[in-house]
C-alpha positions in Angstrom: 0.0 0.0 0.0 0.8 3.3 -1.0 2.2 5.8 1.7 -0.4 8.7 2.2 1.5 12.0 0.9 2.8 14.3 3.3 2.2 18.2 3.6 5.2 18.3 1.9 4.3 16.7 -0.8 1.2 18.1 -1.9 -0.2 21.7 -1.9 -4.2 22.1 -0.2 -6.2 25.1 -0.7 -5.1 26.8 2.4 -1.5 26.7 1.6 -1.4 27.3 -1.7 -3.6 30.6 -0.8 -0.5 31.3 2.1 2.2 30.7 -0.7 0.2 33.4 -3.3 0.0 36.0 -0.5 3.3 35.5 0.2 4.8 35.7 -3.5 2.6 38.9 -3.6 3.7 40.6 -0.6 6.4 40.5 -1.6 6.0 42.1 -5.1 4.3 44.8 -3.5 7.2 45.3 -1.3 9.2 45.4 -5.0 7.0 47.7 -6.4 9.3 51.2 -6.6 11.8 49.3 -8.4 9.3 47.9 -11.0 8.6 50.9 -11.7 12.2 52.4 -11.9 13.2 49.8 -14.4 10.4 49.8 -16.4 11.7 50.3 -19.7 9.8 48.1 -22.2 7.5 47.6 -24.0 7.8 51.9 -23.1 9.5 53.4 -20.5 6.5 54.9 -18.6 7.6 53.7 -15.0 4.2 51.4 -14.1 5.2 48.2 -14.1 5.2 48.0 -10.4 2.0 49.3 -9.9 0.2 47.4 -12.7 1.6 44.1 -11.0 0.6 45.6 -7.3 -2.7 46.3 -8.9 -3.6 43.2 -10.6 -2.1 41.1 -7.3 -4.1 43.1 -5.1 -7.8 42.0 -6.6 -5.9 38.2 -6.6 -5.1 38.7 -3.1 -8.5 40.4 -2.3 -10.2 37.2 -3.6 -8.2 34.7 -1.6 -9.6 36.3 1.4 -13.2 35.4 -0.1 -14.6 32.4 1.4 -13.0 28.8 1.9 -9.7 28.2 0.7 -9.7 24.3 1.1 -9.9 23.2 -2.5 -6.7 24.1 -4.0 -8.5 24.0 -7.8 -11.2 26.2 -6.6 -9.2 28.3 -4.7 -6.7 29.1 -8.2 -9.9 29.4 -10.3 -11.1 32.1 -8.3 -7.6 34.0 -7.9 -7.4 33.7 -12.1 -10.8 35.0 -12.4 -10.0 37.8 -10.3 -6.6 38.7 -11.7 -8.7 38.7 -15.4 -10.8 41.6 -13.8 -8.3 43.6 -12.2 -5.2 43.0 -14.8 -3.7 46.4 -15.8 -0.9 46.9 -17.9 1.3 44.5 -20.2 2.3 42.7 -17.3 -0.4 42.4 -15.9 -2.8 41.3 -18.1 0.2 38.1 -18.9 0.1 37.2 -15.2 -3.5 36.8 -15.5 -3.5 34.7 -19.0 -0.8 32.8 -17.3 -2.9 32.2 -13.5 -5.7 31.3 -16.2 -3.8 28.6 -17.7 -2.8 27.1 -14.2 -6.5 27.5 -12.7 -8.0 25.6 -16.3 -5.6 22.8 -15.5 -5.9 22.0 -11.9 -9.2 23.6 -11.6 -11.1 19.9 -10.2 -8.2 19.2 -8.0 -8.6 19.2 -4.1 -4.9 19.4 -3.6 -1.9 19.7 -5.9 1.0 17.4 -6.1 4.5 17.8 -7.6 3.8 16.6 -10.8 0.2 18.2 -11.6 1.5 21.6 -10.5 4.5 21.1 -12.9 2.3 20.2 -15.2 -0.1 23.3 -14.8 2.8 26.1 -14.5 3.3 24.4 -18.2 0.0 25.3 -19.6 0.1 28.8 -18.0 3.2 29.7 -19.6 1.4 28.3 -23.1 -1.5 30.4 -22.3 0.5 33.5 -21.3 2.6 33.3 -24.7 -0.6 32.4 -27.1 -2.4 35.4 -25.6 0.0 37.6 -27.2 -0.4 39.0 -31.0 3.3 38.9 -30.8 5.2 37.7 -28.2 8.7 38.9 -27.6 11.4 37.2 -25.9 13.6 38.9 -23.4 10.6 39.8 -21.6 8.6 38.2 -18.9 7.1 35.3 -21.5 10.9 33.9 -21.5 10.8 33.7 -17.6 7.4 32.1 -17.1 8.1 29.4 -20.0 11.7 28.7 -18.7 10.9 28.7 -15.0 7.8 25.8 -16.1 10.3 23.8 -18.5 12.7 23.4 -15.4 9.7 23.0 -13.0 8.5 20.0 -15.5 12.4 19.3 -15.4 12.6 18.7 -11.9 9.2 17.1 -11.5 9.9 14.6 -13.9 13.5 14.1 -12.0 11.7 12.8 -9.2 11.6 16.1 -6.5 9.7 15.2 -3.7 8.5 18.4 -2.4 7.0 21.5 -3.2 10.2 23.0 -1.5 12.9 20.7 -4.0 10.7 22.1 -6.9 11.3 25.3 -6.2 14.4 25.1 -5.2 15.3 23.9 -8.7 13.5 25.6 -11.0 14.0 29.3 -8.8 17.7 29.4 -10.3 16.7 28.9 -14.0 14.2 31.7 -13.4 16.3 34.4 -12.2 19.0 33.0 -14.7 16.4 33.8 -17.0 15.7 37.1 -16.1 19.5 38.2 -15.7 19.7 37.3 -19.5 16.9 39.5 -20.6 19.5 42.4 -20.4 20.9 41.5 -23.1 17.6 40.6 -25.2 16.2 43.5 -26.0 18.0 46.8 -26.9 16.3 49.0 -24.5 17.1 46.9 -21.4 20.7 46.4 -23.2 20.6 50.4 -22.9 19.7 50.6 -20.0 21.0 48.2 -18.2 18.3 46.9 -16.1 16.2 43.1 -16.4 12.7 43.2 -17.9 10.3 44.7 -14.8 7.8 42.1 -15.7 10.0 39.3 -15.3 11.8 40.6 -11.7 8.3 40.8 -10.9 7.4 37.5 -11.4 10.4 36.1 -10.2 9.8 37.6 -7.0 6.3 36.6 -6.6 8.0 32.9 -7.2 10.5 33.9 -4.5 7.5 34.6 -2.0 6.3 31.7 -2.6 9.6 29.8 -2.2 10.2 31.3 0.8 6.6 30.7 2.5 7.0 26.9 1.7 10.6 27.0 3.9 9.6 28.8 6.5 5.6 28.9 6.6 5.5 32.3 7.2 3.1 34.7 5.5 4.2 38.3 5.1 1.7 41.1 6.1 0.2 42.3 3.1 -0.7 46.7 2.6 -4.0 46.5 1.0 -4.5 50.5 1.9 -5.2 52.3 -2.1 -2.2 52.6 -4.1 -1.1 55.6 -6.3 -1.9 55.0 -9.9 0.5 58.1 -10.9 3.8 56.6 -12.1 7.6 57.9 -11.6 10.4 58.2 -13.9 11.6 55.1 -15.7 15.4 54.3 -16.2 16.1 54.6 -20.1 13.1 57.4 -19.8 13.2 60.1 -22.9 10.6 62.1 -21.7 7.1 62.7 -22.0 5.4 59.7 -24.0 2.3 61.0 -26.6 0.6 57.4 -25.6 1.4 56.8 -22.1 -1.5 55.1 -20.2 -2.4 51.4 -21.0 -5.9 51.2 -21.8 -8.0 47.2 -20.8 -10.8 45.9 -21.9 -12.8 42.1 -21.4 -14.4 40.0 -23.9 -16.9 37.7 -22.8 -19.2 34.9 -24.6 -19.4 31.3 -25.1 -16.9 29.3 -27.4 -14.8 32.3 -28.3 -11.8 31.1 -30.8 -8.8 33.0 -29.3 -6.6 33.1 -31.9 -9.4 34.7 -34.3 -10.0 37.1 -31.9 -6.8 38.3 -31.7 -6.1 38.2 -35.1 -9.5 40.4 -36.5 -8.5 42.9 -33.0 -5.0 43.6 -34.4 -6.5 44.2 -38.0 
């Protein structure tokens, strides 16, 4: 007979919620430098806030009821990060917490392997809901940081803790080499603000699974005005990012995208 897992081993509702607050604590703690580095797709110093906006409505919802079922629990935070994206970034986390909520939507708990498996179909979903995906940017992070996390599940990692603590390194390896990806980070000298954000919402994570400690969390209203951007050349004639939602039944994607960019 089969051992039973240990909490090691698997990921319930009411940790996987403590592991998201914690990742997005500490982006919000991150948030200034976001916004310093911000440099692409234009340098107009929001990243930070766009990410502390669009984690705050995922954390407001994680406070919203029972948090046992782990599926339940990520199809609710997705759902809430599609209404509150704003921004580039933003609206990719969502596409890519989509992806992960569509895949382990029916499961109670998470283990190793189906996790691994759903940070895979979020990083497809993230890239596909792009008219034109650029690498160097946070897409190359999310897809290498689920190729090792497939990686390591497949090498046999036990624990939630071993997963991360293999994939983490390809992430920020990841990031470090979008400096020299795209010529306006190259110029600037700074990573993509997207993907330090989402590297540090993975380190949040990582860290909550060591330690089992939950950051507080500043949910007072946040400043939507945003500073100065390394790499900035002054005032931009199209500077705020504008979001919209399309709903319906049996939507093809890919058409969609294709007749909106027309």
């Amino acid at each position: 007979m089969q051992a039973p897992a240990t909490l090691e081993e698997v990921l319930d509702g009411s940790r996987l919620s403590a592991a998201l607050s914690a990742g997005i604590a500490r982006v919000l703690s991150r948030e200034e430098l976001l916004n310093r580095i911000n440099v692409f797709p234009v340098p107009d110093g929001d990243t930070g806030t766009n990410l502390a906006l669009t984690l705050l409505a995922v954390h407001a919802s994680l406070q919203d009821g029972p948090a046992e079922h782990a599926g339940a629990l990520m199809t609710r935070a997705a759902d809430a990060a599609l209404d509150g994206a704003r921004g580039n970034s933003g609206a990719i986390l969502a596409q890519f917490l989509l992806g992960v909520a569509d895949r382990t939507g029916p499961e109670p708990s998470l283990t190793v392997p189906s996790f691994a498996a759903a940070l895979g179909d979020g990083a497809a979903y993230a890239r596909e809901s792009m008219a034109e995906p650029r690498e160097g940017t946070i897409l190359s992070v999310l897809t290498d940081f689920a190729a090792a996390a497939a990686a390591a599940a497949e090498a046999g990692a036990a624990s939630f803790t071993a997963l991360f603590e293999r994939a983490l390194p390809v992430a920020r390896r990841s990031l470090e080499a979008t400096r020299e990806q795209l010529e306006s980070l190259r110029r600037a000298n700074v990573v993509d603000a997207g993907g330090l954000g989402l590297v540090e919402l993975l380190e949040g994570m990582a860290a909550y699974l060591q330690t089992g400690v939950v950051p507080a969390i500043d949910t007072s209203r946040r400043d939507d005005e945003a500073g100065p951007a390394a790499g900035s050349a002054g005032d931009l004639e199209h500077r705020w990012c504008t979001e919209c939602m399309v709903t319906g039944e049996h939507i093809d994607r890919r058409r969609l995208r294709e007749e909106a960019s027309s």
